[in-house]
N, C-alpha and C positions, 0 to 999 in steps of 0.2 A: 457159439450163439447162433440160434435160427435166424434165416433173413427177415422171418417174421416181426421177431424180439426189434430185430435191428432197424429194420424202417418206422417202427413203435417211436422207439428210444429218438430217431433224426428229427422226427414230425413233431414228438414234445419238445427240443432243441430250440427248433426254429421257432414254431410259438413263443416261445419264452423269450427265446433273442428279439423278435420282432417288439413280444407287448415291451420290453425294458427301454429298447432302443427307440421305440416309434414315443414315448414318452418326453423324451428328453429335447425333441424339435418337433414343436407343435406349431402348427399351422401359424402365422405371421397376421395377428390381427390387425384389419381394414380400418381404415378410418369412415367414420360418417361419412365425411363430405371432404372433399380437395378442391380448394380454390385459389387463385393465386390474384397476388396486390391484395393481400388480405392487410386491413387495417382496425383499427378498435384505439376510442379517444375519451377522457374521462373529463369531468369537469367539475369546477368548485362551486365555490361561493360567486355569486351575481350569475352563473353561468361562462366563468374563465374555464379555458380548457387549461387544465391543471397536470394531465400525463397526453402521450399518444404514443403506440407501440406501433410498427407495421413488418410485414415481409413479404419477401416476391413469392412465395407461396404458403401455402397451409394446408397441413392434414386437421381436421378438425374431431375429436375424439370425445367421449363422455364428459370428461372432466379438463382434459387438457388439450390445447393447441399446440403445435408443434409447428415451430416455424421457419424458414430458410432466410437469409441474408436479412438477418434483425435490425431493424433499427427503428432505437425508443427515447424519448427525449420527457424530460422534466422540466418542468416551466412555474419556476421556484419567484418570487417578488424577489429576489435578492440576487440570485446568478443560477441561468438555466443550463441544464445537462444533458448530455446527449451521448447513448449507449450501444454500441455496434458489436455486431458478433455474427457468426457464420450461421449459429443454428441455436434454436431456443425454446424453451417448454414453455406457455402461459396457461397458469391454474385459472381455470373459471370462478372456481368456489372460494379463495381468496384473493386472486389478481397477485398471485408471487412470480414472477419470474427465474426463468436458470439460465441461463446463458453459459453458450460453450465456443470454443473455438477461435482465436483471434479477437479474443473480448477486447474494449476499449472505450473509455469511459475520458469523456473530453467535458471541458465547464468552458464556461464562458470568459473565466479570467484566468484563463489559458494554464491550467493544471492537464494532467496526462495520463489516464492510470491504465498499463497494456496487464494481460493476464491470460491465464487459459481458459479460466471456467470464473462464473458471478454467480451469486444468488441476490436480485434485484426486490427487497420488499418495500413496495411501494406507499402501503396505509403507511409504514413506520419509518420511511425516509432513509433507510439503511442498504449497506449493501456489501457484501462480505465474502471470501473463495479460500480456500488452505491451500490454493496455488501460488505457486511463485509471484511475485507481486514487483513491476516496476513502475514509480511515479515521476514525472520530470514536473517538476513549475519552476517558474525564475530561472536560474539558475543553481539549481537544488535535483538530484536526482536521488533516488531510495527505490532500496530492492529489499527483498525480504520476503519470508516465505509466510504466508496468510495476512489475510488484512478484512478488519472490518469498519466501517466508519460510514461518515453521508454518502450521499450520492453527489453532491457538489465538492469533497475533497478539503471542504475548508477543518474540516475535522476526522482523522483520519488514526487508525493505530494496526501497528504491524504483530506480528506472531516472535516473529523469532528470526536468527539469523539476519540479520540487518544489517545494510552498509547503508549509510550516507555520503557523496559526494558533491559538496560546495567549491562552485568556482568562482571567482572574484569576476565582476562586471569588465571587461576588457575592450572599453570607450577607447576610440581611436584608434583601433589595432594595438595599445600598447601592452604585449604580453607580459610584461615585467611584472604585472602584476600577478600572474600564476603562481611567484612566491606564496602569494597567502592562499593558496589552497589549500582545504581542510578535507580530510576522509576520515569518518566516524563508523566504529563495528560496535555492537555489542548482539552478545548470543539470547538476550531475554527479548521484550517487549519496546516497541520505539510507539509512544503517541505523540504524533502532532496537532496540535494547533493554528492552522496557520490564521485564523482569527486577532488571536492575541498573539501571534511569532512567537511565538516557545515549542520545543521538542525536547521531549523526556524521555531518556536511555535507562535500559535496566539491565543490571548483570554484566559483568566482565568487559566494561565499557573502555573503551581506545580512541582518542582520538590526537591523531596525526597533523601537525603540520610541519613545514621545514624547518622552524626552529624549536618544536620543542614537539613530547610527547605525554599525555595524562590518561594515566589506568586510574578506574575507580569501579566500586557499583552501582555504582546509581549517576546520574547527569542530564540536567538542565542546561540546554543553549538554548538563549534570547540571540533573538533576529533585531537589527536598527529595520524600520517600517521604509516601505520601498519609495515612497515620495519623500520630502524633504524641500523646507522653504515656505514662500508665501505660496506660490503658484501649486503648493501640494492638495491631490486630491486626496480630502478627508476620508472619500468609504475605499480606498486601495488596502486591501487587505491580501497584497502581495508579499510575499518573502522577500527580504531585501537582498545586496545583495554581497552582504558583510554582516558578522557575527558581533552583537555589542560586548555580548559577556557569556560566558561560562561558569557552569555552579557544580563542581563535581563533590560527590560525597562519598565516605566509606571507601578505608581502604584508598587512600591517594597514594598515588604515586605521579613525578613529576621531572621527565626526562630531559635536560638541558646541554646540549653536549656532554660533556663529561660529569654534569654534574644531579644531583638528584635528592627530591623531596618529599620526605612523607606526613603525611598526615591524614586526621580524620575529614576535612573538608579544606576547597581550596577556591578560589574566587578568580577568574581571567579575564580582566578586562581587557579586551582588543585594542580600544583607542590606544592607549598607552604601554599596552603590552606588558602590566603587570599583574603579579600576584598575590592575594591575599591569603596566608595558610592560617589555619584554625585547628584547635584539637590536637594536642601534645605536637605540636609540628618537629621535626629531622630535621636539619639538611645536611647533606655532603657534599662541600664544594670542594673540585681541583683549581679554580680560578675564581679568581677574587673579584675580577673582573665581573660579574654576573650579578656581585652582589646590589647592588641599584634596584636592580629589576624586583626584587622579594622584600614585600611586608610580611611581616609576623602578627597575628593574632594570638587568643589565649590558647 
């Protein structure tokens, strides 16, 4: 090959490597404008301010804000919310938020929701992540991977992978009561309500306590309401902090030390620590002893 051929054939080379390569890392677009303690606040009816986002800076873009060390609060007539996060996109064109980084979503009657990333839509009072997802209220904690529900917490539903753990209120230092500790799995959907205390389990649902064990598909646990008395505040729409009753369906199954009960639906009331089976009920007992504790349905 002539040297001629040959510095031909490098020079096409390099052009080619350069237009492919200089494609692929384009210049890093500017923002309009950077300012910092950037804030932005919306308001309702009579003129109530009704949201307010802010952060200690802002790159400010066409369409979006991009913001450092977030913080957004909702100022709701019933319990207001306040949204923290490391770093955050605000759309101009419909006011959505995204939130990333050390999210954390705190209300005012002291719910908890930590995660990595949110999507905050504010017209529709919703807020939603397919990230791991941990919430603490009461004495109630829940993990689970994606979650969409309000921005106050009082309504609330998970994706998938779900744990549940309830600890009994432990007044006086008296630990004794961690006997009635409850841990609930199920691999489907968990929606709460903590409005009306009820949480609804789907698929391959477990729940654990020291004396007994119930697999089903499906499950409803009722919360007793967190006050209690004359002196109880009517609008407490706190988790209590004991289970009244359990409603498992489909596929029962119902571990007693040695002994164990099937059926299509089973009923556990806490106070008394009994059960009600329904639906061609089983049992198989090694101790006769146990039997007190079980009604029979149809």
């Amino acid at each position: 090959m002539s040297l001629k051929n040959f510095s031909f054939i490098l020079v096409f080379f390099l052009l080619s490597f350069n237009s492919a390569f200089g494609a692929v890392a384009p210049e890093p677009q500017e923002s309009d404008q950077q300012i910092s303690d950037f804030s932005l606040s919306g308001y309702g009816d009579k003129g109530k301010k009704s949201w307010d986002i802010s952060g200690k800076s802002a790159d400010i873009f066409t369409e979006v804000v991009k913001l450092k060390d977030v913080d957004g609060n909702l100022y709701d007539k019933e319990e207001n919310v306040n949204l923290t996060a490391k770093k955050g996109d605000f759309n101009k064109s419909d006011g959505k938020v995204h939130l990333e980084e050390d999210v954390v979503i705190t209300t005012a009657g002291g719910a908890k929701l930590t995660t990595d990333s949110m999507d905050w839509d504010r017209k529709n009072q919703l807020v939603s992540t397919n990230d791991k997802v941990n919430i603490n209220k009461d004495n109630i904690t829940i993990v689970g991977m994606g979650a969409h529900g309000e921005p106050n917490l009082n309504k609330v539903a998970l994706n998938k992978d779900v744990r549940v753990d309830i600890n009994p209120a432990t007044a006086n230092g008296n630990d004794s009561v961690l006997k009635d500790k409850v841990v609930i799995t199920c691999d489907g959907e968990l929606i709460v309500d903590y409005e009306k205390n009820i949480a609804s389990f789907y698929d391959n649902v477990k729940v654990e306590r020291p004396d007994l064990t119930i697999y089903s598909d499906k499950m409803d646990l009722y919360f007793v309401r967190g006050s209690t008395g004359p002196a109880a505040n009517q609008t407490d729409k706190s988790m209590a902090s004991s289970i009244d009753r359990i409603v498992a369906s489909g596929n029962v199954k119902i571990v007693r030390g040695e002994n164990i009960s099937y059926s299509q639906e089973a009923e556990y009331k806490a106070l008394d620590k009994k059960i009600i089976l329904s639906g061609r009920p089983k049992l198989v007992f090694y101790s006769t002893g146990e039997l007190k504790d079980a009604s029979f349905g149809n």
